[in-house]
C-alpha positions as a LaTeX table, in Angstrom:
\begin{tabular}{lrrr}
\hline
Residue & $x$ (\AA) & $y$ (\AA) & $z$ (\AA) \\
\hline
Unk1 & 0.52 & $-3.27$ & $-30.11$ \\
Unk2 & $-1.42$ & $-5.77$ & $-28.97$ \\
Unk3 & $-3.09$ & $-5.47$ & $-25.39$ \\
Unk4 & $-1.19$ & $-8.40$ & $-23.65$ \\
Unk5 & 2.48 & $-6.24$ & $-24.49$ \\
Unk6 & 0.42 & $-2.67$ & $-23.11$ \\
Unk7 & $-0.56$ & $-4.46$ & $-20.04$ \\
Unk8 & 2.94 & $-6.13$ & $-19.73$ \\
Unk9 & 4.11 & $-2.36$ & $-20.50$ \\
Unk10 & 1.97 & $-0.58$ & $-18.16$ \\
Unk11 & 2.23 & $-2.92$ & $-15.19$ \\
Unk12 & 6.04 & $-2.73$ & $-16.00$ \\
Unk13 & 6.40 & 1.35 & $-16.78$ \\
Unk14 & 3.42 & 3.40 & $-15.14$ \\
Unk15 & 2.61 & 1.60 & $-11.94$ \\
Unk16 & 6.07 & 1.42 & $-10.02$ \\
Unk17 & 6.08 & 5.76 & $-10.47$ \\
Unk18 & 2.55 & 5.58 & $-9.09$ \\
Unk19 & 3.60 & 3.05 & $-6.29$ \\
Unk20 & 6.90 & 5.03 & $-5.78$ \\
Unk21 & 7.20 & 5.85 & $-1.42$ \\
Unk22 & 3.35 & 4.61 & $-1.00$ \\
Unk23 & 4.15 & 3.45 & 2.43 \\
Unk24 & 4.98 & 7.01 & 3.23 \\
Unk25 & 2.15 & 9.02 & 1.94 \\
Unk26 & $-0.56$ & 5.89 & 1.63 \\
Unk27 & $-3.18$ & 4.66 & 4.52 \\
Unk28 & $-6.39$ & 4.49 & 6.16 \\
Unk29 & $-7.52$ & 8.03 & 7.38 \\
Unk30 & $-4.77$ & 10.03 & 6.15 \\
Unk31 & $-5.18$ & 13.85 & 5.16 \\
Unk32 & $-5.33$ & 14.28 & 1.55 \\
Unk33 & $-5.26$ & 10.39 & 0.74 \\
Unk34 & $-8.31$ & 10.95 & $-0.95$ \\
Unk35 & $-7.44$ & 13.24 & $-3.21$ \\
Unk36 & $-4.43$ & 10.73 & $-4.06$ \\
Unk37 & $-5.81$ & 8.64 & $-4.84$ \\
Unk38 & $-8.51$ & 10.13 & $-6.91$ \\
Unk39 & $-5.29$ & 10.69 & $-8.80$ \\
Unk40 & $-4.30$ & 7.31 & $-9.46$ \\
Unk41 & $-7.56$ & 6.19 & $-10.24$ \\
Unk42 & $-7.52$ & 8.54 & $-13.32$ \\
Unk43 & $-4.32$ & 7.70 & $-14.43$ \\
Unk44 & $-4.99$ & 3.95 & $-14.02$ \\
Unk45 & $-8.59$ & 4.58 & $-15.98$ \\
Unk46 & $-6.26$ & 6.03 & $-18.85$ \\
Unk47 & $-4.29$ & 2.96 & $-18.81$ \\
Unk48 & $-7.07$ & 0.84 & $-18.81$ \\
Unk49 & $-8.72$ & 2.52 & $-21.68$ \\
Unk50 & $-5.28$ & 2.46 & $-23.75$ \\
Unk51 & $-4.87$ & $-1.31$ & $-23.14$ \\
Unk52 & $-8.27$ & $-2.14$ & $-23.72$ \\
Unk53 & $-8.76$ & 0.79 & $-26.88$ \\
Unk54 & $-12.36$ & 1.29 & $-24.89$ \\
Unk55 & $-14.94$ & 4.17 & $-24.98$ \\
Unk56 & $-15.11$ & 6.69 & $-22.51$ \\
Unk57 & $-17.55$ & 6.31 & $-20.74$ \\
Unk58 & $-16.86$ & 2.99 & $-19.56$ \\
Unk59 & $-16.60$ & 2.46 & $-15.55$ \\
Unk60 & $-13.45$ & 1.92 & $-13.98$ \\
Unk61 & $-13.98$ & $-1.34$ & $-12.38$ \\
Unk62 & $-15.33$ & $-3.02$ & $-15.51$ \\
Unk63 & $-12.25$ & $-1.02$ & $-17.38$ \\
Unk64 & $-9.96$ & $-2.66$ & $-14.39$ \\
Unk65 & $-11.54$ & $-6.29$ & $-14.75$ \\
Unk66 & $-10.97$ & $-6.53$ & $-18.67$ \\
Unk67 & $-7.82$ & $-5.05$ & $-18.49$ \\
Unk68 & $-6.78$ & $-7.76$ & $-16.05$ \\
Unk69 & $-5.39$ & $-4.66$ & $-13.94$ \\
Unk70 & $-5.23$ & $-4.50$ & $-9.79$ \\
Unk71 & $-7.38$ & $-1.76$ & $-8.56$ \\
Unk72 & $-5.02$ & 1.36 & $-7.11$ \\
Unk73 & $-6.79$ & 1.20 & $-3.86$ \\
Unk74 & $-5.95$ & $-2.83$ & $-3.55$ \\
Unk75 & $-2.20$ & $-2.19$ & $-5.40$ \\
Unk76 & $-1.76$ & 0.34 & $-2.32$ \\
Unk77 & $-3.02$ & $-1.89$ & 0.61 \\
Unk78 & $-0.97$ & $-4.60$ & $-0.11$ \\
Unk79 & 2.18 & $-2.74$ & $-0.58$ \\
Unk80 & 2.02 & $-1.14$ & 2.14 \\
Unk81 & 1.13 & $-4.14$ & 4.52 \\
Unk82 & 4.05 & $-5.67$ & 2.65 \\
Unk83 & 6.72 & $-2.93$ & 4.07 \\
Unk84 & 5.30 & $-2.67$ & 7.76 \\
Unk85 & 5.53 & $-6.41$ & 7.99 \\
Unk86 & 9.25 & $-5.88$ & 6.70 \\
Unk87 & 9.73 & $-3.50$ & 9.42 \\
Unk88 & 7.89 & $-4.89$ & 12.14 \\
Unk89 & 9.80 & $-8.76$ & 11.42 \\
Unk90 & 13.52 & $-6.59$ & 11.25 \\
Unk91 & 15.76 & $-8.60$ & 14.15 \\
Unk92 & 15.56 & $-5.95$ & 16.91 \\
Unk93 & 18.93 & $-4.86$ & 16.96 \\
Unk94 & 18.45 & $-3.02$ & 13.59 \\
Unk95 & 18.60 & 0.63 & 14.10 \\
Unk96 & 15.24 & 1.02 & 11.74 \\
Unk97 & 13.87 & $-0.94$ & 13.78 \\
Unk98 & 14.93 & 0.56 & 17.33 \\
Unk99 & 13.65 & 3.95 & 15.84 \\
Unk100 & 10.20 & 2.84 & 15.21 \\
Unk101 & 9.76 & 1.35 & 18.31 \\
Unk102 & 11.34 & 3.91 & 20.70 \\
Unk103 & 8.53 & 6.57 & 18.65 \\
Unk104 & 5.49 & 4.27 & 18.74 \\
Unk105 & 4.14 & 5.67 & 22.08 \\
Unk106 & 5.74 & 9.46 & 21.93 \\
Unk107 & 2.81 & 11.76 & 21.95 \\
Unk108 & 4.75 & 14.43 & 20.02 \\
Unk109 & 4.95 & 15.18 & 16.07 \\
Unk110 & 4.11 & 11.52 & 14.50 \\
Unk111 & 6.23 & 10.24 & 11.92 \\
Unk112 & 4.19 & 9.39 & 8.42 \\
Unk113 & 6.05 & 5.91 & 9.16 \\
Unk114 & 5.06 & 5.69 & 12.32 \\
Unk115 & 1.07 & 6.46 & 11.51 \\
Unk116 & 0.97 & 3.93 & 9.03 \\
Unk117 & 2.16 & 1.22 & 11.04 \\
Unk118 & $-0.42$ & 2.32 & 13.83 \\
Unk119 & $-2.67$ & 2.07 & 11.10 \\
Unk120 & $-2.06$ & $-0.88$ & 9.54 \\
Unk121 & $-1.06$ & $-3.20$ & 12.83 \\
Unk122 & $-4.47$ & $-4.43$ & 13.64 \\
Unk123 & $-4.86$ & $-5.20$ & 9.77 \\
Unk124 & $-1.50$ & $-7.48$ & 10.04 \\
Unk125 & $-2.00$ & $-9.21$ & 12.74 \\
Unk126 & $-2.92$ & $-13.19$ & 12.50 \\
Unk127 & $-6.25$ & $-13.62$ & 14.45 \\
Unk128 & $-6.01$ & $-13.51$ & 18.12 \\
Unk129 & $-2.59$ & $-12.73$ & 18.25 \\
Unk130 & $-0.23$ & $-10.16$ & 19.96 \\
Unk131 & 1.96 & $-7.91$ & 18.48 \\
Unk132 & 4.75 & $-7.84$ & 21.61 \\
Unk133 & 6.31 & $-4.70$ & 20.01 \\
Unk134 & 9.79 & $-5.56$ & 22.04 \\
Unk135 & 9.90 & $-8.97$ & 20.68 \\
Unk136 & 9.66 & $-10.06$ & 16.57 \\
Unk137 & 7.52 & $-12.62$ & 16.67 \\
Unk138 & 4.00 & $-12.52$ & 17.05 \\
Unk139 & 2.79 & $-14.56$ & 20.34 \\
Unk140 & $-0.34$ & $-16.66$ & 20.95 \\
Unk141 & $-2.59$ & $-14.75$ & 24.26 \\
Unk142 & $-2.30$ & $-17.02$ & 27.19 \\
\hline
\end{tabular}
């Protein structure tokens, strides 16, 4: 096969089982993220070196660059930002959303939902803007 139809393949086959629930286990300062996504990297290394029919030894982010292939760590971050910004814009009578916000400031057990939207809020946010958790829209500080 030619490397265009692998990429097409793996982009297409491989990365949405990686992906699968990444907002759940995925984010900045997580226990055991690390190890995750030391995971990912090795699978995405093998898919690299498949697509690309390339030695060993080669790095991963050169492998990545010829491959035309999104680094995991990149892949991650966006999807992630891309489902708390689909929670955090829900119209606020959704019951999803009414969850999340009534456990945002409960000091007990934290939902892995609720961590990665802490964790990812500051990342979302337009520049020096306010995230009025009540209300869906982001507002401008007075």
């Amino acid at each position: 096969m030619r490397p265009v139809r692998l990429r097409q393949l793996y982009r297409v086959c491989v990365t949405p089982v990686l992906d699968y629930a990444a907002s759940a286990w995925y984010g900045p300062g997580k226990v055991g993220v690390l190890r995750l996504t030391n995971a990912l990297d090795k699978v995405q290394r093998l898919g690299a070196r498949m697509i690309l029919r390339a030695w060993e030894s080669v790095a991963l982010p050169i492998l990545e660059a010829e491959a035309c292939l999104e680094p995991a760590i990149e892949r991650m971050l966006r999807k992630v930002t891309r489902h708390v910004v689909k929670i955090l814009t829900l119209p606020t009578d959704n019951p999803t959303r009414q969850a999340i916000l009534r456990t945002m400031n409960v000091a007990r057990q934290v939902s892995l939902l609720n961590a990665t939207i802490a964790a990812f809020k500051e990342r979302i946010k337009p520049n020096d803007s306010v995230l009025l958790l009540g209300n869906p829209a982001w507002t401008q500080p007075p």
